[in-house]
C-alpha positions in Angstrom: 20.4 -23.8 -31.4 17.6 -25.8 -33.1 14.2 -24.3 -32.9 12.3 -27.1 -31.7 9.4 -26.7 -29.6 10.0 -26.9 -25.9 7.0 -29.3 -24.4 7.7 -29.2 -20.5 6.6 -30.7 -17.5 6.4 -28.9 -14.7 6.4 -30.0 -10.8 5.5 -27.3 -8.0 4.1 -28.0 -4.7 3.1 -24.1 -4.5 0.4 -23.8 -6.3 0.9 -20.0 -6.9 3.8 -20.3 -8.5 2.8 -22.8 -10.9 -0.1 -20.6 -11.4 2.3 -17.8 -12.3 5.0 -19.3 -14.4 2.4 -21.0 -16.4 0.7 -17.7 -17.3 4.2 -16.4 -18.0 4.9 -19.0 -20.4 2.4 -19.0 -22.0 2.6 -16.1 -24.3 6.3 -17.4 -25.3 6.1 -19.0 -28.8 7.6 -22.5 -29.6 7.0 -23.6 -25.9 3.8 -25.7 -24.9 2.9 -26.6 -21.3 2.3 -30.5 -21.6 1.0 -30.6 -17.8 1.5 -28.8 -14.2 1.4 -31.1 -11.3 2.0 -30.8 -7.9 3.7 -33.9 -6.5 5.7 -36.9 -7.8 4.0 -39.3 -8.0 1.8 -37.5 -10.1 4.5 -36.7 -12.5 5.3 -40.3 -12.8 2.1 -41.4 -13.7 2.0 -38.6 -16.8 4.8 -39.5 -17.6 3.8 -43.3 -17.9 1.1 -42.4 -19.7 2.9 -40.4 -22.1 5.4 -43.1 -22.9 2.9 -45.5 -24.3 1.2 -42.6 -26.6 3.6 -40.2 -27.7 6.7 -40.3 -25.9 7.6 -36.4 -27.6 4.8 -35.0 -25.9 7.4 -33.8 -23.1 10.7 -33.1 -24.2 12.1 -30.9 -20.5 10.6 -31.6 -17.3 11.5 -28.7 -14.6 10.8 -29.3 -10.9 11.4 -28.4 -7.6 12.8 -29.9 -4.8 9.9 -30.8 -2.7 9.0 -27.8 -0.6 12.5 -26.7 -1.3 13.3 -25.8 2.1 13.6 -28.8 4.3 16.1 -31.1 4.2 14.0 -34.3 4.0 12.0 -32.3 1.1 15.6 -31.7 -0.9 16.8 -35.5 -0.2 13.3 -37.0 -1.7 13.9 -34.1 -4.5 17.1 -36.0 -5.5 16.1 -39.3 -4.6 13.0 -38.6 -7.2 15.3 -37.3 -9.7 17.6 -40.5 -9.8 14.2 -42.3 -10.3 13.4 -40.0 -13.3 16.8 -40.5 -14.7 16.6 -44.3 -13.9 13.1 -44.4 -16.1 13.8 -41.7 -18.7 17.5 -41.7 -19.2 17.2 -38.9 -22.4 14.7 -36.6 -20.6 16.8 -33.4 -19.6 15.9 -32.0 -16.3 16.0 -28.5 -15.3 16.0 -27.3 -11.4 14.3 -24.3 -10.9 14.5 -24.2 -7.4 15.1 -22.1 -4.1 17.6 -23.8 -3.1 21.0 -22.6 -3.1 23.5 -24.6 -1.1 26.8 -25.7 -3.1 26.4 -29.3 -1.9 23.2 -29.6 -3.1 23.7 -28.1 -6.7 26.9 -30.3 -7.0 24.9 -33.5 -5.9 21.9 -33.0 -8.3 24.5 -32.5 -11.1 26.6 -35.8 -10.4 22.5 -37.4 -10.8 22.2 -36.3 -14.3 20.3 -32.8 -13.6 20.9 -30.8 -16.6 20.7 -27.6 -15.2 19.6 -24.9 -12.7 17.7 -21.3 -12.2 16.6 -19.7 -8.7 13.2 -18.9 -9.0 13.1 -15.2 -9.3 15.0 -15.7 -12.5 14.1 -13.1 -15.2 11.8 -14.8 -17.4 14.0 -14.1 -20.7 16.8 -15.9 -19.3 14.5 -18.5 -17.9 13.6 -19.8 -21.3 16.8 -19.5 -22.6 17.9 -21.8 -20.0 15.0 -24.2 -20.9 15.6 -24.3 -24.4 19.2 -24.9 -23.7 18.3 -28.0 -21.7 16.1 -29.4 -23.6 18.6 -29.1 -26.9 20.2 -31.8 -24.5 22.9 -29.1 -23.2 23.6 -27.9 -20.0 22.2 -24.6 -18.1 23.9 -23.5 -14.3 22.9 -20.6 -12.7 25.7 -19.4 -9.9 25.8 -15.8 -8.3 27.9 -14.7 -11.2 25.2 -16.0 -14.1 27.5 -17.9 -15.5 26.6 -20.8 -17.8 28.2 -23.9 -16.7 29.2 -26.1 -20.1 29.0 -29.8 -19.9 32.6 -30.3 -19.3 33.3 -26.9 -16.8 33.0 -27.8 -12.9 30.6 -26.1 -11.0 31.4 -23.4 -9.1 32.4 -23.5 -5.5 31.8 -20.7 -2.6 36.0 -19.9 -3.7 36.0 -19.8 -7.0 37.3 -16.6 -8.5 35.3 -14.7 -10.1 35.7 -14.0 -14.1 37.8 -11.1 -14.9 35.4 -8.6 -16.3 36.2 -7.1 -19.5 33.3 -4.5 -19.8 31.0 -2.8 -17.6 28.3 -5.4 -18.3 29.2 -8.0 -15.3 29.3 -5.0 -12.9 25.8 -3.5 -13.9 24.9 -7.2 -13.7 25.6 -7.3 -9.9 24.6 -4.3 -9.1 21.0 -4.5 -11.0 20.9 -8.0 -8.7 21.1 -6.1 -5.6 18.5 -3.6 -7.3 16.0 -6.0 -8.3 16.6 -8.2 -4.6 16.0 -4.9 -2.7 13.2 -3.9 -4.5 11.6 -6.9 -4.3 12.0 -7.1 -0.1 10.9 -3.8 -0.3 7.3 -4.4 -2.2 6.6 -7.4 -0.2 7.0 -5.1 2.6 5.2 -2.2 1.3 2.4 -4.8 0.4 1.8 -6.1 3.9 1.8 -2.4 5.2 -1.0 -1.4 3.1 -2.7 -4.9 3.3 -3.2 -3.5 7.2 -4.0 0.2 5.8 -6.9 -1.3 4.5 -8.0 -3.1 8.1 -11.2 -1.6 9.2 -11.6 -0.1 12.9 -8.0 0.2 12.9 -7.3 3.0 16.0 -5.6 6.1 15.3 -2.3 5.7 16.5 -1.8 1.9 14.4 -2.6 3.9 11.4 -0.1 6.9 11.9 2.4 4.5 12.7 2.0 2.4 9.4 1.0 5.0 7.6 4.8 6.6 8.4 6.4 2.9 7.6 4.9 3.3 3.7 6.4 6.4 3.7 10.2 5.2 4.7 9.3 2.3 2.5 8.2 4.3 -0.5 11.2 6.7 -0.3 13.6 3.6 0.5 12.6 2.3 -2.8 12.6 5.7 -4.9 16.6 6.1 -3.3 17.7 2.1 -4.0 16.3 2.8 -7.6 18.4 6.0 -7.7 21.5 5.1 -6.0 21.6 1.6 -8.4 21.3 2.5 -11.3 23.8 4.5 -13.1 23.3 7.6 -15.3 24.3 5.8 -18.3 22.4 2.7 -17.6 19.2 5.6 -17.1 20.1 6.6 -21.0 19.4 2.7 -22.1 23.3 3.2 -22.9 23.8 -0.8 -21.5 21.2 -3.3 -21.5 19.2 -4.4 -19.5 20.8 -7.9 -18.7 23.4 -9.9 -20.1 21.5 -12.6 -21.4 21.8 -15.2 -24.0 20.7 -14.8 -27.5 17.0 -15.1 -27.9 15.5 -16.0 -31.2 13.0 -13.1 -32.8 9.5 -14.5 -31.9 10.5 -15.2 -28.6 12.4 -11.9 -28.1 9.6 -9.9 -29.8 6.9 -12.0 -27.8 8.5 -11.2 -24.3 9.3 -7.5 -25.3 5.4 -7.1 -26.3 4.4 -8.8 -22.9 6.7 -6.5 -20.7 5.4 -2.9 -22.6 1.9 -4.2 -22.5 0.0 -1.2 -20.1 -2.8 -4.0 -18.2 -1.7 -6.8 -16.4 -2.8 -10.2 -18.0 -5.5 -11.7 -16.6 -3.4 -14.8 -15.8 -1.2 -12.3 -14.1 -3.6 -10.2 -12.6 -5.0 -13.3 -10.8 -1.3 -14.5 -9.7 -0.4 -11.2 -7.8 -4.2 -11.4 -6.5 -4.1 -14.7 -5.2 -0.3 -14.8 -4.2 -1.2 -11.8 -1.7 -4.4 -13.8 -0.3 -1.7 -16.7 0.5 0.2 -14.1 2.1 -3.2 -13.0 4.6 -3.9 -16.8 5.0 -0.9 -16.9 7.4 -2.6 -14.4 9.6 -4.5 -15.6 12.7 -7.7 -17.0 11.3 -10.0 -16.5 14.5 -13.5 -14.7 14.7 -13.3 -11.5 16.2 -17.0 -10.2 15.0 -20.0 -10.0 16.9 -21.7 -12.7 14.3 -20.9 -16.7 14.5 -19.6 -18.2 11.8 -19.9 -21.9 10.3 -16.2 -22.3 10.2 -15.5 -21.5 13.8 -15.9 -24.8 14.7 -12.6 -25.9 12.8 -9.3 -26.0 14.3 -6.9 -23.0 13.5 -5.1 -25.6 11.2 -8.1 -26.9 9.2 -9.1 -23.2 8.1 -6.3 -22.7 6.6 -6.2 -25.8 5.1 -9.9 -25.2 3.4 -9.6 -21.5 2.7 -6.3 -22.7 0.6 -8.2 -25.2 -1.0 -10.9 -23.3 -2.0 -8.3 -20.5 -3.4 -7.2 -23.2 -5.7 -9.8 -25.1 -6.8 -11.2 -21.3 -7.5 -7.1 -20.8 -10.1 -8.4 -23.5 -11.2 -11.8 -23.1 -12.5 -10.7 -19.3 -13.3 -8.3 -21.6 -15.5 -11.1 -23.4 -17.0 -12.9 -20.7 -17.8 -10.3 -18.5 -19.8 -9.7 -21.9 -22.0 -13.1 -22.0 -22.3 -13.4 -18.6 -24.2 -16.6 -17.9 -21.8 -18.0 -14.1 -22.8 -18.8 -11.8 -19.9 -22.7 -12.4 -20.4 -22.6 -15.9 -20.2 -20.1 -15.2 -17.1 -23.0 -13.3 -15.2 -25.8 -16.1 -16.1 -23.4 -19.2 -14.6 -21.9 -17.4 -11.5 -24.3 -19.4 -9.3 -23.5 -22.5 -10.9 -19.6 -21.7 -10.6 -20.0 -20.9 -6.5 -21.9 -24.9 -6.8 -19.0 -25.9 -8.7 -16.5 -24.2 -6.5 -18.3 -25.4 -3.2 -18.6 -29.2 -4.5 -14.9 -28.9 -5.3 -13.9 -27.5 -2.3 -15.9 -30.5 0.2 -14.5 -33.5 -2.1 -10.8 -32.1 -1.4 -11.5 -31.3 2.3 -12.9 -34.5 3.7 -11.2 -36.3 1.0 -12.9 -38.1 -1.9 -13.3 -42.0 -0.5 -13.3 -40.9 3.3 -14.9 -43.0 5.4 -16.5 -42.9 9.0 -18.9 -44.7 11.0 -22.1 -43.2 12.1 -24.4 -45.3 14.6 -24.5 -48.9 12.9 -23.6 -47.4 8.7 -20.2 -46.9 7.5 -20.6 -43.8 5.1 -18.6 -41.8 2.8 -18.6 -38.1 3.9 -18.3 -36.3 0.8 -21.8 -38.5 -0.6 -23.8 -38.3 2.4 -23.0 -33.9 2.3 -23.2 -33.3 -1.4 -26.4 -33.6 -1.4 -27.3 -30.3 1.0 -26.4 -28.4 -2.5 -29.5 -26.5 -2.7 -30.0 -25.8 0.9 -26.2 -24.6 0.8 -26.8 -21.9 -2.2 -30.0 -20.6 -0.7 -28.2 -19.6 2.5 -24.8 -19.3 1.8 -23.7 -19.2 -1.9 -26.1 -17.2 -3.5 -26.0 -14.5 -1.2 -22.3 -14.1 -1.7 -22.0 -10.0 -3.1 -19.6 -9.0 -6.0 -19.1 -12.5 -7.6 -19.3 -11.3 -11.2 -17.8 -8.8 -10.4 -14.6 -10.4 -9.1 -14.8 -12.9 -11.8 -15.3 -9.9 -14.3 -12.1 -8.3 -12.5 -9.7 -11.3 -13.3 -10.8 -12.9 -16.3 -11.9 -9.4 -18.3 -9.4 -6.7 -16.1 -13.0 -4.6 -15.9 -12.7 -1.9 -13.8 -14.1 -2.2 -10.0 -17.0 -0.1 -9.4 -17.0 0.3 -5.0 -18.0 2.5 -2.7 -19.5 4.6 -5.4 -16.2 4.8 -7.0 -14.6 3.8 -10.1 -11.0 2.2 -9.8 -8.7 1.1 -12.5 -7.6 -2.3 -12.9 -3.9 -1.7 -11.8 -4.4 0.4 -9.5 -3.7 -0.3 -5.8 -7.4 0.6 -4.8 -8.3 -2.3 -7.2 -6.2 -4.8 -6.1 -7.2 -3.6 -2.7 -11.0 -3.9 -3.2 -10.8 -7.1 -5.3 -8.1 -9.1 -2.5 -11.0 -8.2 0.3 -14.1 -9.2 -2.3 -11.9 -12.9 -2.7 -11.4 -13.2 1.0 -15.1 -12.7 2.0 -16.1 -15.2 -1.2 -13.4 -17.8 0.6 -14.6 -17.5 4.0 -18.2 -17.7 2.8 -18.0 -20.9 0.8 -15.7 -22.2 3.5 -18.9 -21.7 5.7 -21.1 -23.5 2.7 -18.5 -26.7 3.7 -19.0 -26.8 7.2 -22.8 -26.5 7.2 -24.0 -29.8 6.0 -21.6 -31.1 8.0 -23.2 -28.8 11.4 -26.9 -30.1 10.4 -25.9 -33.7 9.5 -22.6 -35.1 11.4 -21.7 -32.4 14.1 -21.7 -35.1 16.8 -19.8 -37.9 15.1 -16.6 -38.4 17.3 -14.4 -39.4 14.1 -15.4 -35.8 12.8 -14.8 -33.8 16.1 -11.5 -35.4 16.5 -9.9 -35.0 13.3 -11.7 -31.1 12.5 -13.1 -29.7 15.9 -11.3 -27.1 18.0 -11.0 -27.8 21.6 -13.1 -25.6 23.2 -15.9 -26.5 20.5 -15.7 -30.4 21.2 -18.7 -31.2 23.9 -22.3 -31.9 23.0 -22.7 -28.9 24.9 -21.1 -26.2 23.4 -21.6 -28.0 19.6 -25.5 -27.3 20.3 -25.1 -24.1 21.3 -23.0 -23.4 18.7 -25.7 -24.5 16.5 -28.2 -22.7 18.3 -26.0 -19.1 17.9 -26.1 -20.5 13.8 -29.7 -20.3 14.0 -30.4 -17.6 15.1 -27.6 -16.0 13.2 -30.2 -17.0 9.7 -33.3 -15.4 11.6 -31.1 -12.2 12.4 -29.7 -12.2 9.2 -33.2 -12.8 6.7 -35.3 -10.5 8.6 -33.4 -7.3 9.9 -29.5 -7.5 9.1 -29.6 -8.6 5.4 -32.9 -5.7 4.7 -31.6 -3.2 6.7 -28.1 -3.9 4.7 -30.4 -3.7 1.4 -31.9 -0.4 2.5 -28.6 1.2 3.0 -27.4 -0.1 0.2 -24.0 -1.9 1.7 -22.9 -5.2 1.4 -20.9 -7.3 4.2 -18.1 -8.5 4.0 -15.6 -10.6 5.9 -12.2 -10.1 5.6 -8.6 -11.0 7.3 -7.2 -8.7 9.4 -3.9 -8.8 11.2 -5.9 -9.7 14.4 -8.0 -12.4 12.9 -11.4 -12.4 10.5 -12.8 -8.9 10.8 -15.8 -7.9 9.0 -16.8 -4.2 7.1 -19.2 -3.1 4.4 -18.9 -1.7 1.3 -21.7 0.8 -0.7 -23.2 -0.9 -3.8 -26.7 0.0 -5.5 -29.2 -2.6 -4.4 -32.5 -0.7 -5.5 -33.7 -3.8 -7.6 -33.5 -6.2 -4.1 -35.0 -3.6 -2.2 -38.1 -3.7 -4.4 -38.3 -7.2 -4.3 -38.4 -7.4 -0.8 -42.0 -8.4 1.8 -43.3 -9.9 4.7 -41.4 -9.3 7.8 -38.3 -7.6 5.7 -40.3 -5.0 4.1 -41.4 -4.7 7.5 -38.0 -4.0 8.8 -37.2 -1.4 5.9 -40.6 0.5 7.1 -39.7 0.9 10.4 -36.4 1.8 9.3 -37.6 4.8 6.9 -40.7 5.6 9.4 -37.4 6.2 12.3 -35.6 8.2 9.8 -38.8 10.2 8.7 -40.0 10.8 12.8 -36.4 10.8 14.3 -35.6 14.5 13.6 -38.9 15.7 15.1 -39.1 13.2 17.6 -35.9 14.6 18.9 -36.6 17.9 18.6 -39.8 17.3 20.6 -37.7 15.6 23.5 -35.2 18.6 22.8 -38.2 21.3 23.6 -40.0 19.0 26.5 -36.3 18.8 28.1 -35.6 22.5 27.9 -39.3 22.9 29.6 -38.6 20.3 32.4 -35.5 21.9 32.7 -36.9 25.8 32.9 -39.7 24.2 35.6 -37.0 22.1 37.9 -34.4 25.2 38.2 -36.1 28.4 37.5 -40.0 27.5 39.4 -39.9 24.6 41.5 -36.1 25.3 42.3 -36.8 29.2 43.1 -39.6 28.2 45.0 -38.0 25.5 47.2 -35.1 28.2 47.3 -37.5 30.9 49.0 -39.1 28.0 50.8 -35.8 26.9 52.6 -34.7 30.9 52.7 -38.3 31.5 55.4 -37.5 28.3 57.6 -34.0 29.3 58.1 -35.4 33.0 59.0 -38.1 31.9 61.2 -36.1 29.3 62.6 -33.2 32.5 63.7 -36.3 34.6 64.8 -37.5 32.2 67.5 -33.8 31.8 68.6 -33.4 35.6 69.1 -37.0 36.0 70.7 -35.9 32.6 73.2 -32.3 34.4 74.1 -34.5 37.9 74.7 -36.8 35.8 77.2 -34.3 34.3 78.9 -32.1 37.5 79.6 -34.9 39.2 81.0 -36.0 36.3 83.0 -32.4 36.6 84.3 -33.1 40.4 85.3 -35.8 39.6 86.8 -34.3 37.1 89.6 
C-alpha cells in the first residue's frame, strides 16, 4: 500500500459528527482534512475551486447520504454522487453512512462508490478503509467486516457466511454485540442522569431514575462480563481483526486511545453532542422570569439555540488553530460572546433578508447589528462562567462550582459544564431577539415567519415587552445584587419539562464591592434583615408567648369566672322563683 497522504473531503449535514471525526483524524499522520462542509452544493464549489489550483489538494472525498434516513435524502445522496463521478471521474468516493439497506449499498456501488463504513466504525479500521480507497481500491463494510475486492459481489441478506478458521470472526461478532449494547446503554445512562441533574425535581421522579441508573449501571457491568471471554480478558486475542496499519498511524492511534484526558476536540464533541441531545426536549418557559426568546415559535428556538451551538464549534475551532493562551482567553471573552452573537443573528434572519417596514425595504441583519453595545451591556456581558467554559474545552481546566473542585472527566464536570453551555445558549439566543423586540416587534413579515401564536397581537407583543422591562429593573436593582451578595449565579437550563432555571455558588466579592446607588441599597437592607431578623423574631417570639399567657391564663380565667357567676345567679333566681311559686300554691 503506497504511503501517500490521504487529503479528504468530507460532507456531513450533522454538524456534531463532523465536529467529531475531524478531531479524530486529526492526530492520524499522513492524513490532511482539505475541508468539512455541510451540503452539496458546497462541496461542488470546493471542488471547482480546487480543480483550477491544485487538483491534488483532495485525493478521497467521504460523504453521507443527505440526512441518511429519508428516502428522498438517500436518492439526492446517489443522484449527487453520479454528479461527482460525472465531474471527477478518478476521485474515489467513500460512504460512511447510516444507512444500511442491501438495495442501497448495491446501487451506490453500480455508480462508482468506492467503498462503505457505518458510522460507529472503529476509527483504526476507518482509516484503513480510507487509505484503501483512496490508493484507488475498493473498501465494503457488511455485518461480517468483510472487505469486498473490486471484482467480489457484494453481499446479499443470504449470503453464507465465511467459514471461520479461528476464533477471531467469533470474538468479532460477539465484541459487535458488546460494543452496540454498550453504546444503547450509555446513551441511556446519559439521559437518566441529564434529568438527575434537573433542579426541583420531586422525590419520587428521583427515586425512580435514580433506581433506572442503577439497572443501567449493573446492565452494563454484566454485558461487559458476559461478552467478553476469559481469554479475550488476558489480551490473549486482539482486539479487532483489522487490516494492517502502518507504524506512525498504528503508534499515533495507540497513543490517542491510552491518553488519560479527553482531547479538547473531543471533550467539546461529547459536550456538545449531549446539548443536541437536550435541544430535542420541550423548549418552553416554565420560570417565573420572561424571557426574550419566548416570543419565538417552538421550531425557531431550536433552530437558533442550534445555531448558536455551532457557530460557538466553530469559533472554539478558531481559536485552538489560533494557538490563543488562557490569558489572552480571559481578556477577549467579551469580544468572543460579540462575535458569537453577530454570528448567531446573520445565520438566523439570514444574511441578505429582506422585509418591508412602513415605506423602506431593509435588510434585517444591518438594521439589528447595530444594537451591539446595548446587547452586551444587558445581555452578553452578564453571562457567568464564560472563561470558564471556554477554559474547560480548549485547556481541559478543571471546574471550580459550587465551592467544589471537579476533574475534567469526571461526570460532575461534564455535568456542570453541559448546564454552563445551555444557559450561555439561551442567553445569547435572548441577545438575538432583543434588537429585534425594541426595533421590529410589530412588523407583520417578522411575526409571521418567527412569532408564536399566542404572542402574535399588538396586545400581547406590548405586554410582552412591558414584562421585558420590568424584568431589567427587577434584575439591576434587587435580583442581580441580592444574587451578588449570596454569591450565586443564575442560570437557565433545559429540563425535561422545558427551560428551567437554578443557581450555582461562585465567589463574587470583587462585584459586590463595586456595587452603589440603589443596589448597594438592596445589599444593606439585605444584611441589616439578616443582622435584625434573629432578634426581631425572638422579640415577636417573647411578645407572642405574653399575648398568649394574657388571652388564656388572665383575660381567659377571668371571662371563665365571669361566665361561671351568671350561670350561678342565673340558677339561684330559678330556684328562689320555683320556691315562690310553691308556696303561693300552698297558700290558695
Amino acid at each position: 500500500m503506497s504511503d501517500r497522504p490521504i487529503k479528504l473531503l468530507l460532507i456531513d449535514q450533522d454538524p456534531i459528527f463532523r465536529l467529531g471525526l475531524r478531531v479524530a483524524l486529526e492526530a492520524i499522520p499522513n492524513l490532511e482534512i482539505t475541508a468539512v462542509v455541510e451540503n452539496d452544493t458546497t462541496a461542488l464549489q470546493i471542488l471547482a475551486e480546487i480543480a483550477q489550483e491544485d487538483p491534488n489538494q483532495v485525493n478521497l472525498v467521504v460523504l453521507e447520504f443527505g440526512n441518511g434516513r429519508s428516502t428522498t435524502s438517500q436518492q439526492l445522496g446517489l443522484q449527487f454522487c453520479r454528479q461527482l463521478k460525472a465531474l471527477y471521474p478518478n476521485l474515489p468516493i467513500l460512504l460512511l453512512s447510516s444507512i444500511q439497506e442491501q438495495g442501497l449499498l448495491l446501487a451506490a456501488k453500480s455508480i462508482g462508490i468506492n467503498g462503505y463504513c457505518p458510522k460507529g466504525t472503529p476509527l483504526p479500521e476507518l482509516v484503513a478503509a480510507m487509505q484503501e480507497v483512496a490508493n484507488r481500491g475498493d473498501y465494503w463494510f457488511h455485518d461480517t467486516q468483510a472487505i469486498i475486492t473490486p471484482n467480489s459481489p457484494l453481499p446479499t441478506p443470504n449470503s453464507p457466511l465465511p467459514t471461520p478458521n479461528s476464533s477471531l470472526p467469533l470474538y468479532r461478532l460477539r465484541n459487535n454485540f458488546r460494543l452496540s449494547g454498550i453504546a444503547h446503554i450509555e446513551a441511556s445512562l446519559a439521559a437518566v442522569t441529564a434529568q438527575l441533574q434537573v433542579p426541583g425535581l420531586p422525590v419520587l421522579d428521583r427515586a425512580i431514575l435514580a433506581g433506572q441508573r442503577r439497572e443501567l449501571l449493573a446492565a452494563r457491568w454484566l454485558l461487559n462480563r458476559l461478552l467478553v471471554s476469559s481469554q479475550e480478558k488476558q489480551s490473549d486475542i486482539p482486539v479487532a481483526d483489522e487490516p494492517p496499519l502502518n507504524p506512525l498511524l498504528s503508534s499515533a492511534i495507540q497513543q490517542r486511545q491510552m491518553s488519560p484526558l479527553l482531547s479538547p476536540g473531543t471533550l467539546q464533541s461529547a459536550l456538545f453532542a449531549s446539548c443536541v441531545t437536550k435541544l430535542q426536549l420541550p423548549l418552553r418557559n416554565v420560570t417565573d422570569i420572561p424571557l426574550e426568546i419566548d416570543i419565538f415559535r417552538e421550531d425557531k428556538k431550536r433552530e437558533l439555540l442550534y445555531i448558536i451551538l455551532q457557530k460557538l464549534a466553530e469559533q472554539l475551532d478558531e481559536l485552538g488553530a489560533s494557538k490563543i493562551e488562557m490569558n489572552q482567553l480571559y481578556e477577549v471573552r467579551f469580544r468572543l460572546l460579540s462575535e458569537l452573537w453577530q454570528a448567531a443573528i446573520t445565520d438566523f434572519f439570514g444574511k441578505f433578508s429582506r422585509i418591508n417596514v412602513g415605506n423602506q425595504n431593509i435588510e434585517i441583519v444591518n438594521y439589528l447589528l447595530p444594537s451591539i453595545e446595548v446587547v452586551q451591556r444587558d445581555i452578553l456581558n452578564k453571562i457567568p462562567l464564560v472563561f470558564e467554559l471556554y477554559s474547560y474545552l480548549m485547556f481541559q481546566t478543571e471546574l471550580n462550582i459550587d465551592n467544589t473542585s471537579y476533574p475534567v472527566v469526571s461526570a460532575e464536570a461534564k455535568s456542570q459544564a453541559l448546564m454552563i453551555l445551555e444557559n450561555l445558549l439561551i442567553q445569547v439566543a435572548n441577545g438575538v431577539a432583543q434588537p429585534l423586540l425594541n426595533s421590529l416587534a410589530d412588523v407583520e413579515a417578522i411575526k409571521q415567519n418567527f412569532y408564536g401564536r399566542q404572542l402574535i397581537s399588538t396586545r400581547e407583543i406590548e405586554r410582552f415587552r412591558n414584562d421585558l422591562s420590568w424584568k431589567y429593573r427587577l434584575k439591576n436593582y434587587i435580583s442581580e445584587p441580592k444574587a451578588v451578595f449570596e454569591s450565586r449565579y443564575e442560570l437557565f437550563v433545559i429540563a425535561p419539562r422545558g427551560i428551567a432555571n437554578t443557581s450555582v455558588y461562585a465567589p463574587r466579592n470583587q462585584e459586590l464591592g463595586k456595587l452603589s446607588n440603589i443596589p448597594l441599597v438592596v445589599t444593606l437592607l439585605l444584611e441589616f434583615s439578616d443582622a435584625i431578623a434573629p432578634r426581631l423574631k425572638s422579640l415577636l417570639a417573647f411578645i407572642g408567648s405574653g399575648i398568649v399567657f394574657i388571652l388564656t391564663q388572665i383575660i381567659g380565667r377571668g371571662l371563665g369566672l365571669i361566665g361561671r357567676g351568671i350561670l350561678q345567679g342565673i340558677g339561684s333566681v330559678s330556684l328562689v322563683e320555683k320556691n315562690l311559686r310553691r308556696n303561693s300554691d300552698r297558700s290558695k
